[in-house]
N, C-alpha and C positions, 0 to 999 in steps of 0.2 A: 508401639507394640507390634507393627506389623511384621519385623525381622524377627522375633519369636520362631515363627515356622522354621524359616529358612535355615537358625541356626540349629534347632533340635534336631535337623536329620542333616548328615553330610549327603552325598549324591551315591557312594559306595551303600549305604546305609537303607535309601531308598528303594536302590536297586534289590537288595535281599529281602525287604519286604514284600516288593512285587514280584519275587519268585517265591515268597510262604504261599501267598497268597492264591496264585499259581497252584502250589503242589498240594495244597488243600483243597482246591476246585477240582482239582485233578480225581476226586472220590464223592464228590455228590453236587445237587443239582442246586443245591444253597448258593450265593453270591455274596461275598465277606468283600467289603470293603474299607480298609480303615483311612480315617481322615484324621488331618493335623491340621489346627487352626492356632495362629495365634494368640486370640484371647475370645470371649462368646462377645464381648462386651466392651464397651471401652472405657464406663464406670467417672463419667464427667463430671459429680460431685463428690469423687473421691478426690481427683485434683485440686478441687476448690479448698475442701477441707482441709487436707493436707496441707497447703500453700495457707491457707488463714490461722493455721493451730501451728507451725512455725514461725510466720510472719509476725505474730503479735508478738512475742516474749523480744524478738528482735527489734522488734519496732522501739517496744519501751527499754530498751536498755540503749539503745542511739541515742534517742531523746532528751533521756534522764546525762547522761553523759554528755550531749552535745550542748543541751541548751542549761541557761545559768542557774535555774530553778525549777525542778521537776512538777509539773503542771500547773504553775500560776503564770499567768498570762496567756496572752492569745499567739505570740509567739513558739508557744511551747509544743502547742497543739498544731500548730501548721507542720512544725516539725515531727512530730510523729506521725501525722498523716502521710508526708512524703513518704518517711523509711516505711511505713507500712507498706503503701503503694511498690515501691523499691522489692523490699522484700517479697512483699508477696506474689511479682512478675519473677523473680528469679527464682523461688519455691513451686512456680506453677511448671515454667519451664520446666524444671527440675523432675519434675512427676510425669511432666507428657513426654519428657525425655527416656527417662528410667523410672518404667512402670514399678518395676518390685518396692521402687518408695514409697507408692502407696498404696500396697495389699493388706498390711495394719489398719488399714482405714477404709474398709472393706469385710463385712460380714459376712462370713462362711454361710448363711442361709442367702443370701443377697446370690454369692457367686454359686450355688447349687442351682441356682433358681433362674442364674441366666444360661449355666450352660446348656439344663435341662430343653429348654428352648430353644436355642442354637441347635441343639443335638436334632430337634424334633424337625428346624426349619430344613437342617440340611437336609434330613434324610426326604422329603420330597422333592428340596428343589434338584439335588441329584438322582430323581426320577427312581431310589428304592423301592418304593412301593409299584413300581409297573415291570417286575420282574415276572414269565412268564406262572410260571407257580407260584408266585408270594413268599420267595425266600431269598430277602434283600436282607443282609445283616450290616448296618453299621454299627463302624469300633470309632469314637468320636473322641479324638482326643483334646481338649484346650489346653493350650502350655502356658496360658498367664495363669491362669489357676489350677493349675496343677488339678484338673478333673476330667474323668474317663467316663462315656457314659456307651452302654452298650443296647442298639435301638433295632428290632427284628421284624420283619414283614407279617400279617395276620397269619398268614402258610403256615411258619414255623413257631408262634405263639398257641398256635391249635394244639401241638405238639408238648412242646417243651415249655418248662416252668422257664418264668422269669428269673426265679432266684439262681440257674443256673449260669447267667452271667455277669453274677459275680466275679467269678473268679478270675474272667480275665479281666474285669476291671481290676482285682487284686495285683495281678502279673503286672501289667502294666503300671500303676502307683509307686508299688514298690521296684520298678525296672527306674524309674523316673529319679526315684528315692537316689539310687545306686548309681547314677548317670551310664545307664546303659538300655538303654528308652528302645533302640533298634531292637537289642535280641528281647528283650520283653514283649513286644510288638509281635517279633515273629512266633513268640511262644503262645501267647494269645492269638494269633491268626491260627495256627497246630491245633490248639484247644479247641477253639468255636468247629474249626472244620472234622475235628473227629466228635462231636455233638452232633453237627449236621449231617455226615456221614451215615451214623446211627437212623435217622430218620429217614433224611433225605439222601439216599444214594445217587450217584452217577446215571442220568437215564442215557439211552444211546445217541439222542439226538440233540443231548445237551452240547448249548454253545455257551460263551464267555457273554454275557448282558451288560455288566457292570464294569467301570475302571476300577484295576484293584489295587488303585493308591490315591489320595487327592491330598493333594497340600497349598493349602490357601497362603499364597506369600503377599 
């Protein structure tokens, strides 16, 4: 999963993020950063599963086909042990290789529940919360699970409802939807910074505190 990042954004692509992001800081004392990761998770009993709920049906139709009498003897069973064993390294492979084979096997409340996390770990170990006023905004994106989660410093929670970033989690989902994930990005970086703006204006002695792009490869 780690090539995720990499591929989601070209380098042209990054680059115009980190000038939204720019020309949004350019009108208030807010610090918008958005991140791209990967996956939150790496989901290590999805593989298992995956690799045992293909392996089996395989396994027994080798068996049944290879050996002379489908399950009498002790022969029969050694044989399906192999192609299981068989199968199931090549089905595992298979999922640690190419994640998207096993997001079916993979619970939407499971994958909320890690990004949620991830979103929460980034935002301190990239030091948002020690912004001089408390207006660290990360825009957290995961791209194995196609989940956007939008996470704001206590400053601007004082301020502004939570429910109003929704909406760039919206932009962004549905930019993702459309394979056009950069300008979505920037539209949502536009969004949050004329919210921020709103409250938080430009003070005079405002500097840049925050990197205003991170992408985990």
């Amino acid at each position: 999963m780690q090539d995720l990042a990499r591929q989601f954004l070209s380098d042209e692509d990054r680059s115009r993020i980190q000038s939204a992001v720019k020309e949004a800081e350019r009108w208030t004392s807010g610090e918008i950063v958005p991140m791209v990761v990967s996956a939150s998770y790496t989901y290590p009993m999805a593989d298992v599963i995956f690799a045992a709920v293909l392996a089996l049906p395989v396994a027994i139709g080798l068996a049944y086909g290879v050996g002379s009498r489908f399950w009498i003897g002790g022969q029969n069973l050694w044989l399906f042990i192999g192609f299981f064993a068989l199968a199931f390294a090549l089905f595992y492979g298979a999922a640690r290789r190419w994640p998207a084979l096993k997001r079916s096997f993979i619970s939407r409340r499971e994958m909320d529940e890690e990004v949620e996390e991830a979103a929460v770990t980034r935002f301190f170990t990239e030091g948002l919360y020690r912004t001089r006023d408390e207006t660290g905004v990360l825009i957290f994106i995961s791209v194995f699970e196609r989940r956007v989660w939008v996470l704001a410093d206590r400053g601007i929670d004082a301020k502004i409802e939570q429910g109003q970033w929704e909406e760039p989690v919206r932009i962004i989902v549905e930019g993702i939807r459309q394979r056009r994930q950069a300008d979505a990005i920037c539209e949502a970086v536009a969004y949050v910074g004329a919210v921020l703006r709103e409250h938080f204006p430009i003070a005079p002695d405002d500097s840049n505190e925050l990197r205003n792009l991170i992408v985990e490869e």
